[in-house]
N, C-alpha and C positions, 0 to 999 in steps of 0.2 A: 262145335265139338260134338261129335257123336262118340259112346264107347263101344259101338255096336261092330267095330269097325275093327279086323284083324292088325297087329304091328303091321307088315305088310302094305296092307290097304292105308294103312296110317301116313306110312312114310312114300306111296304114294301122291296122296293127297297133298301133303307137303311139299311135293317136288312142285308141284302146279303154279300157276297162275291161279298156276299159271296162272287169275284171270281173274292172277289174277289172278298162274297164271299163277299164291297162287295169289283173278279175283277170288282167289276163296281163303274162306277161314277154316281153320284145321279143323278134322272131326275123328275123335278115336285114339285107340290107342298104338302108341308106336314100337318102331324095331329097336333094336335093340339099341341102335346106332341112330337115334331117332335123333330127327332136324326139321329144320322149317320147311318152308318152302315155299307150290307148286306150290307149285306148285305151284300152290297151288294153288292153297292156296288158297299150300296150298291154303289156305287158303285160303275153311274155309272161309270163310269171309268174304272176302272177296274184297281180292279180288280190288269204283267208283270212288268240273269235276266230280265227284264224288256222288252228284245229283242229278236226277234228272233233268234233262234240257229239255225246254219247252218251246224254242226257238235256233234255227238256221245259225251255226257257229261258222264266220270265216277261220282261216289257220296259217297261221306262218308255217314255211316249209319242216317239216319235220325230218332231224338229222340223218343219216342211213349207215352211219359209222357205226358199227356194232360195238359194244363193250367187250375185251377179251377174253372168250370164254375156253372152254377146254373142245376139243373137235372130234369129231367122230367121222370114222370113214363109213360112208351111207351107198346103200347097194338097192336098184330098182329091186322091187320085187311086184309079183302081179296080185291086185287085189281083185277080191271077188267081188261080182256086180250083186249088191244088197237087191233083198226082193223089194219087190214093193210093200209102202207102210201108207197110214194112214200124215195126209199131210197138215198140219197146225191150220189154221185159218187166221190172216193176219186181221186185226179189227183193226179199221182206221185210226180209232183213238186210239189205242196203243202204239201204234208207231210214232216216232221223234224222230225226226229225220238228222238231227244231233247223234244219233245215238244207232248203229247198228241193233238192228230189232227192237228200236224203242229201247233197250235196256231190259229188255224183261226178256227172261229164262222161258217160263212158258211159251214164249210166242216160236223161240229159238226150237225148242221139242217139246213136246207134251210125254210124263210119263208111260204111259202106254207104248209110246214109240221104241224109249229108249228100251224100254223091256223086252218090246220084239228083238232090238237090235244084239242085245249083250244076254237073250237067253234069259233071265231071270228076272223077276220083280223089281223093279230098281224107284229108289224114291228122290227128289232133290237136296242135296247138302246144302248147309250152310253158306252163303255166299258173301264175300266183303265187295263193295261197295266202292272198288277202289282197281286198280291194276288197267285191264285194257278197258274200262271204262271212263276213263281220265284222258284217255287217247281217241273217242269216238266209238270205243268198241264195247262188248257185253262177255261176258266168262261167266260159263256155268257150268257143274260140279255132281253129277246123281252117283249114288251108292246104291248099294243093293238091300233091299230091304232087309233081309235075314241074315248075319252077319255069315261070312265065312261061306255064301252062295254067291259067284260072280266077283267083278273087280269095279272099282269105281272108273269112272270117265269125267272128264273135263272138256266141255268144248269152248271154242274162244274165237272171237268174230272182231279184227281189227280192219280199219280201213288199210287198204293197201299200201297207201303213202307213207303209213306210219314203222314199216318192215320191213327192216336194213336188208343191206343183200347176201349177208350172209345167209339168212333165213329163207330166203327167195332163190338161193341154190339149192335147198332142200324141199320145194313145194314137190309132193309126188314120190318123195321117196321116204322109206321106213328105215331110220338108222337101226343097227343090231341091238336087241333089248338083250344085255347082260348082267347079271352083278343082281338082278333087283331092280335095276332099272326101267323105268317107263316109256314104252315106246309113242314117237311124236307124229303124227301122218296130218300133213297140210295140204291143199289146193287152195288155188287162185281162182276166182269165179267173177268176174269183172273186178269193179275195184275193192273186191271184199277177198280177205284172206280169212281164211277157213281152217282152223286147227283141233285136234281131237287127240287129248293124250289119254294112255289109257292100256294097261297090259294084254287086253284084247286086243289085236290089230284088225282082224276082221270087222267087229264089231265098230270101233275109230273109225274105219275105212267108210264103212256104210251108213255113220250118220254125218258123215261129212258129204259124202256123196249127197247124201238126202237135205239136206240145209243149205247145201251150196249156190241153187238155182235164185233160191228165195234171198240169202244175203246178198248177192247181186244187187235185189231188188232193195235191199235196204242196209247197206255197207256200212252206213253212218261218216262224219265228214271227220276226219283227220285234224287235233288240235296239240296246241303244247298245254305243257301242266299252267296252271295260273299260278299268276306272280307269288303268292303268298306261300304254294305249296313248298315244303322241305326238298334240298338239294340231299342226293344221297353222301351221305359222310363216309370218310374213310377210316375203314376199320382197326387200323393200327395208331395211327396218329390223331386222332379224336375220338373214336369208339371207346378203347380198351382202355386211356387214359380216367376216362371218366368213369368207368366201371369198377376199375383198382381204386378208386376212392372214394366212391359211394361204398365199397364191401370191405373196406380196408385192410388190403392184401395186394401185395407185390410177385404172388408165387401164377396171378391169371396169364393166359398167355390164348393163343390161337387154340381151335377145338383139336382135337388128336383124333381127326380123321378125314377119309379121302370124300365123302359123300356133302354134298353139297345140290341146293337147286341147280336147276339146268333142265333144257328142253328147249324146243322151240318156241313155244310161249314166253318163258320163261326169258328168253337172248330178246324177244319185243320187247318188252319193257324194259330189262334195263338199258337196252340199247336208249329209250328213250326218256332214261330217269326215273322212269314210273314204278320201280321195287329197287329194291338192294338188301340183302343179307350179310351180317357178321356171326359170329360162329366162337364163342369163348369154353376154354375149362379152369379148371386150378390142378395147377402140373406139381403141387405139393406128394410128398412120399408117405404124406399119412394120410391112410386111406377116411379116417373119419369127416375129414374136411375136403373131399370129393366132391365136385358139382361139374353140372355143364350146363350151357344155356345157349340157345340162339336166339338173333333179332331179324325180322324181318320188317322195314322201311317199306310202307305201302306211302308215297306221299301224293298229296291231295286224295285220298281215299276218308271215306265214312264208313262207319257202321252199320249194317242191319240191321236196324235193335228188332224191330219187328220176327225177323226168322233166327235172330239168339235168344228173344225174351222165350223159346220155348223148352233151353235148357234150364232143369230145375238145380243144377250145379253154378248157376253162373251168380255171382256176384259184386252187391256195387261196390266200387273199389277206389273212391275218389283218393286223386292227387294232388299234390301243390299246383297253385296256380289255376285252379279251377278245372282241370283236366278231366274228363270224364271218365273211368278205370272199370273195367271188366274183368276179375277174376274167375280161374276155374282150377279148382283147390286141387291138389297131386290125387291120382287114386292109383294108388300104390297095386301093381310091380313096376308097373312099364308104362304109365303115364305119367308125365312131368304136368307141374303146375302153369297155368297159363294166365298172360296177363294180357290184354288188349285196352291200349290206352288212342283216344282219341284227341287230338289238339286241331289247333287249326289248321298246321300244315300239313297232318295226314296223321294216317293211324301207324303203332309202332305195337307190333305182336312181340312179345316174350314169351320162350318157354326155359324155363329154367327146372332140373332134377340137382335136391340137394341143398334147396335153397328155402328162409322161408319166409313168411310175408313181407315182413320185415326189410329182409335183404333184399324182397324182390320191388318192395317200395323203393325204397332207397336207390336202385340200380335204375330202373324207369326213370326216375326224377331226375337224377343226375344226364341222363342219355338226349332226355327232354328237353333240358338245359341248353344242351350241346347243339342242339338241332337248331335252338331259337324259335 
């Protein structure tokens, strides 16, 4: 979490991975209509299973049926060919051949670069440890250093195998960014897919272009989630059951709005089980007992305690069951409070406005339950 970070750029990140995505863990504060995500992803967090590999993973074929998502009609448009940048240098031991780029963000871009690319200072967010890194891949997440200068980006590096076809009819083309929306620009570069979401499109464009040659060079190999990791659950008939009785209340019901994760990143994973999001409010007429919350399912995904132990917000939040629990308390107008709970079969992001510790114990433990 970062607060540095406009509603906007918030619910951005959210959308992500993406990556994972999102891999990432959320940073900042949200729109109005604030949700999970990308995210992102968003995020952030990120995103890793969950670790690094240190040896050559075979893979069972990976599904290419995509999960039903919502469609956008996608029109070529021409990008500009980026200048030239300064290019990363791969160090041997950094690379995992498990793992597109070894797993490591640095290796993917070095700050300096991205700052060329997107015009402004941009520093690396928060990443989880979870999303296209569970599939072979690395998702990573830079914001701009001074809030309210520039838009964050996410880029996301999955083996090819693992990106259903609906995704693979979109490599090359920039669907219309409207509403708030995040636009998703991908290329194919041998057997590594290359994606870059991010309200700059030029900018997306041109670190994809720039990264592309080199994940080629290290795609990382295409795996399923491990046995132990969390299947994603369904949200009406196991989600929301378990929530209305952890909070004890019958007035919960789906969230009361149209905005939800999505992106290309985003349709990779859960095409391949590797994120899912639910989305709750209380549809009560009295405004005092107002809440909303979403869950975002990272399974076989880990934490980065290493680049979270550097918010001074974040607190230890232990759960039943020996769970290991990360709070980040509301900071009131437009930030809901957040909960990142770890188990073995992967990490499970809450954010809940309305709620409070309490409730928000109580609602994790019960979902946790559900999960097995």
């Amino acid at each position: 979490m970062n607060d540095e970070l406009t509603p906007s750029e918030r619910a951005a990140l959210r959308a992500r991975i993406v990556g994972g995505a999102h891999d990432i863990k959320p940073v900042g504060a949200h729109r109005n209509a604030w949700i999970a995500g990308s995210v992102a992803a968003a995020m952030v967090v990120a995103i890793a299973g969950g670790v690094a590999v240190t040896s050559t993973l075979s893979a069972p074929e990976i599904a290419t049926t995509p999960s039903p998502t919502v469609t956008t009609t996608t029109t070529p448009i021409p990008i500009p060919t980026p200048t030239s940048a300064p290019t990363p240098t791969m160090s041997p031991t950094t690379v995992l051949q498990a793992l597109a780029f070894g797993g490591e963000c640095s290796v993917v871009l070095d700050d300096e670069t991205v700052s060329e690319f997107f015009g402004v200072p941009m520093k690396p967010g928060t990443n989880l440890l979870g999303g296209a890194r569970v599939l072979g891949g690395v998702s990573c997440t830079w914001i701009p250093v001074s809030a309210g200068e520039g838009v964050p980006v996410t880029m996301t590096v999955v083996p090819w195998e693992a990106v259903p076809d609906s995704v693979r009819q979109e490599v090359g083309l920039v669907p219309p960014c409207v509403g708030g929306s995040v636009c998703s620009y991908s290329e194919r570069h041998g057997d590594a897919w290359v994606n870059a979401e991010s309200d700059d499109v030029e900018g997306a464009a041109a670190a994809v272009q720039n990264i592309g040659p080199r994940a080629a060079e290290t795609p990382g190999i295409a795996r399923a989630l491990s046995s132990d990791a969390w299947s994603i659950p369904d949200c009406e008939s196991e989600v929301l059951p378990a929530v209305r009785e952890a909070l004890g209340r019958d007035d919960i019901g789906p969230i009361q709005t149209d905005y939800f994760p999505h992106g290309q990143a985003w349709d990779v994973l859960t095409s391949n089980g590797a994120a899912g999001w639910c989305g709750f409010s209380g549809h009560s007429e009295d405004v005092s007992t107002l809440f909303t919350m979403d869950l975002t399912f990272w399974p076989g995904g880990t934490l980065d305690e290493d680049a979270a132990a550097g918010d001074d917000r974040r607190q230890s939040f232990p759960l039943a069951g020996g769970v290991s629990g990360w709070l980040y308390p509301e900071n009131p107008p437009n930030v809901a409070s957040e909960l990142d709970a770890a188990a073995r079969g992967g990490v499970l992001n809450v954010r809940g406005r309305g709620l409070d510790d309490a409730q928000m114990r109580a609602m994790v433990e019960a979902v946790l339950t559900e999960l097995g």
